[in-house]
C-alpha positions, 0 to 999 in steps of 0.5 A: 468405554473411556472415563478422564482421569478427572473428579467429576468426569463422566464414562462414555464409549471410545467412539464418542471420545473420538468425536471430540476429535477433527475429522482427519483427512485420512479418514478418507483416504485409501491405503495407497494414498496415505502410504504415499502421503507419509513418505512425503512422495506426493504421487498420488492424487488426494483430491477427492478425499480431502473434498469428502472430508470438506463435504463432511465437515460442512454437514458436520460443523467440525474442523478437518485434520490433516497430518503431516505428509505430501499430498498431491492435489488439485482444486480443493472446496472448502466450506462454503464452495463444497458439493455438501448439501450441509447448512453448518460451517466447518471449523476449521482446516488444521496442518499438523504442523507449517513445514510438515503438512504440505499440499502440492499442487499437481503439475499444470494445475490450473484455478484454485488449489483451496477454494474457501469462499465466505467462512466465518469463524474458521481457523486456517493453521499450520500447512503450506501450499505449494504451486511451483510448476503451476499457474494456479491460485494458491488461496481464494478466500473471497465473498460469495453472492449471497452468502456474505463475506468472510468474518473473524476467522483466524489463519496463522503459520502458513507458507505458499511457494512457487507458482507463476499466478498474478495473485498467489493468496486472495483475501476478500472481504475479510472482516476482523481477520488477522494474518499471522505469520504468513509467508508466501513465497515466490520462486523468482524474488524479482517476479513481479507478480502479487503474493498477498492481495487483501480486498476491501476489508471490514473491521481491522485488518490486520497482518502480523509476522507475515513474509510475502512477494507482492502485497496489494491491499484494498482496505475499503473505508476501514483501518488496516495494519500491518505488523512485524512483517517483511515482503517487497512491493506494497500496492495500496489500490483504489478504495483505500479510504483510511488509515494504514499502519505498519510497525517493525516491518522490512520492505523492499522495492526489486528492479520489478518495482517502481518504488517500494509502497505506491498507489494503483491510481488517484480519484478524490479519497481513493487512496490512503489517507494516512500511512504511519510507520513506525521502526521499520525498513526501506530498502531497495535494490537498485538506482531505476527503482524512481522513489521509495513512495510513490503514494497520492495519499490524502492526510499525511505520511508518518515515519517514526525511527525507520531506515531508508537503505539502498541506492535510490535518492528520492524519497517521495516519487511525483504526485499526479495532482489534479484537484484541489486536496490538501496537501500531504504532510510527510513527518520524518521523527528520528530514523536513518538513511545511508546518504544516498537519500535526499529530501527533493521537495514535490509539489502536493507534499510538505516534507519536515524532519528532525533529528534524522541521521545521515549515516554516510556523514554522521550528521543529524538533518533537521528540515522545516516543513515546507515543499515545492510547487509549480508556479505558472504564468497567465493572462487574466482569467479570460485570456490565460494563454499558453506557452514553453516552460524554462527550465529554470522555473522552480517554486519553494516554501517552507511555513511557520505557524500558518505563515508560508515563506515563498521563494519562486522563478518562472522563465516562458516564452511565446505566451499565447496571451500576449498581445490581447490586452492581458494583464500578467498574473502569477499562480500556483502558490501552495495552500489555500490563501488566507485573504484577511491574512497578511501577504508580501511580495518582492520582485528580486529580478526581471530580466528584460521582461519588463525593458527597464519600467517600474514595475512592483508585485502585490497580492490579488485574490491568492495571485501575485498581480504586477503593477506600474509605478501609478498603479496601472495594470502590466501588461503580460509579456510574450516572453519573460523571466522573473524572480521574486519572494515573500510570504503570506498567510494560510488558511490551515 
């Protein structure tokens, strides 16, 4: 019999004391098998007992154990996935300790090695998978049909190494679920394969003190964060509807990458809306990674004193801009960059920063918001024609307040439109134009666009019209090539 030593505690047999106790995988294990596991040998295959410990567990609400040691496995079914007619969830799967208690895939193993499919209220700890050799998963935790998905459980001290499969650790519709100090690790740091893939989350999802290679995030129309983690190669996929934040972090974009953090595709809110960062680092490897960010984000993108290191210069890579969203704003508030870095504008983005070291010269850069855009040349609305782009058109503001300061050239030849009683409109001007606002407009250069007339610019319905001296229409040249400024004001 066993009594605590403790006033009040009552007297009960050793076997119910051991009850208390997680089921450990042992319990199910040969002689053999536990011989080989604690002398970290990991030759004989321990499949079937940790999937009878799994089955026991299920019938049992009680949490399975697994001590240190080698263990050679194959596909492991947890919860949900079990064989066990049981309607409890097990409680949790328990290493005793992250570096000691090791799963090692067996050689050509293919699928899953744990199979953990919607749990809710489980507690993953302190084991590693190991999958090097293999092109197996080494985590699926993903929502079962019919069973719902996985809900505030809690996985923590973790590693994954090795393995060639596209996605190494799965993570459903994980909702209210908080990685913590999670690495997975790939053998080849350049593979380009995913380390994390977190898919349409509930609630907050929350990754902290993680290590990976690869992450893909899909955080549905929920908030996501990541905190104090370090990994290369972030890919916020369709469905990231809301708000991303990331503090004291290290990423890195590998030759593998195009950039460090960018978006899997651009269709209305699919993306994220907002991206803040806050003291963390940028870095990348070489100058063919095209940009740090190549993100079609809604809202904005803000950086709080982070660190851009490594060769590539643009800092925000081309937005494929096909509809009429807002414009991002990207906020830079103090924070560092090694002087390869540079600012170029891009049309769909307002960059501003303020008090932003360049450390190759020691100097602070300060930009006021503002961005670039592409001006285009049309007929009128009937007849908008075609035509060959110059290469010195370029398009530039920067605003204060809801006044938007302009400066554009548009150099065409062989407009499709001229010659059919068109008038010449200039468009693309960035922000929604405010019609009851105040606009100006000069014409600083015409080449021979106009052979010498008299021509002035004005403000037409949010496009830049060109008139005659007594007010008459011009009409739209075949070739051209003009210059001109002003301001106007914006709606927001």
């Amino acid at each position: 019999m066993f009594t605590a030593k403790a006033e009040g505690a009552h007297t009960r047999s050793f076997a119910e004391k051991l009850d208390d106790y997680a089921l450990s995988v042992m319990d199910f294990m040969s002689p053999e098998q536990i011989s080989d596991a604690r002398q970290r040998l990991g030759r004989i295959d321990c499949t079937a007992a940790f999937n009878a410990a799994f089955d026991a567990a299920q019938r049992s609400g009680r949490t399975v154990y697994v001590p240190d040691g080698v263990y050679l496995v194959g596909n492991l079914r947890f919860g949900s996935q079990s064989t066990s007619a049981g309607s409890l969830s097990p409680l949790g799967l328990l290493g005793q300790s992250k570096l000691g208690t090791i799963l090692r895939a067996r050689a050509g193993l293919t699928g899953t090695v744990l199979q953990s499919w919607s749990v809710t209220g489980v507690t993953f700890s302190d084991f590693t998978i190991e999958t090097a050799g293999t092109a197996a998963m080494a985590w699926d935790c993903r929502w079962k049909a019919g069973d719902g998905p996985s809900t505030q459980n809690v996985i923590r001290h973790i590693i994954v190494t090795g393995g060639t499969a596209p996605v190494h650790v799965n993570w459903d519709n994980l909702n209210d679920t908080y990685p913590t100090e999670v690495t997975v690790r790939v053998d080849d740091r350049q593979a380009a394969s995913c380390g994390i893939s977190m898919v349409q989350g509930g609630g907050l999802s929350l990754l902290r003190g993680c290590i990976w290679s690869g992450c893909f995030l899909r955080f549905g129309s929920q908030n996501g964060k990541i905190d104090g983690c370090w990994g290369h190669g972030i890919e916020f996929a369709k469905g990231c509807t809301n708000h991303v934040e990331i503090s004291a972090g290290y990423f890195y974009g590998n030759p593998t990458h195009k950039s460090v953090f960018w978006s899997q595709s651009y269709s209305s809110f699919n993306s994220v809306r907002a991206l803040v960062c806050t003291a963390t680092q940028f870095v990348t490897e070489n100058t063919p990674t095209a940009a740090y960010f190549d993100l079609n984000a809604y809202s904005i993108l803000k950086f709080t004193a982070c660190q851009w290191l490594g060769p590539t210069p643009a800092l925000i890579g081309a937005r494929a801009r096909t509809d009429s969203y807002a414009t991002v704003l990207v906020r830079i508030e103090g924070g560092t960059h090694t002087g390869k870095l540079t600012l170029g504008d891009r049309p769909g983005f307002e960059i501003e920063c303020d008090a932003f070291m360049n450390d190759a010269t020691g100097r602070m850069v300060t930009k006021a918001r503002g961005g670039s855009f592409v001006p285009e040349v049309r007929g009128n609305g009937r007849t908008p024609g075609t035509y060959a782009r110059g290469g010195k058109t370029f398009g530039r503001y920067r605003r204060q307040g809801n006044i938007v300061h302009f400066r554009l050239r548009i150099e065409w030849s062989g407009h499709s439109a001229a010659g059919n009683n068109a008038s010449l409109y200039i468009l693309g001007l960035p922000l929604e134009f405010d019609a009851d606002g105040v606009e100006t407009v000069t014409l600083e250069y015409s080449g021979s666009s106009f052979a010498g007339r008299n021509v002035r610019a004005n403000f037409a319905n949010g496009a830049i019209a060109f008139l005659t001296a007594d007010g008459g229409p011009i009409a739209l040249p075949r070739d051209g090539d003009l210059i001109l400024s002003g301001n106007y004001s914006v709606t927001a």
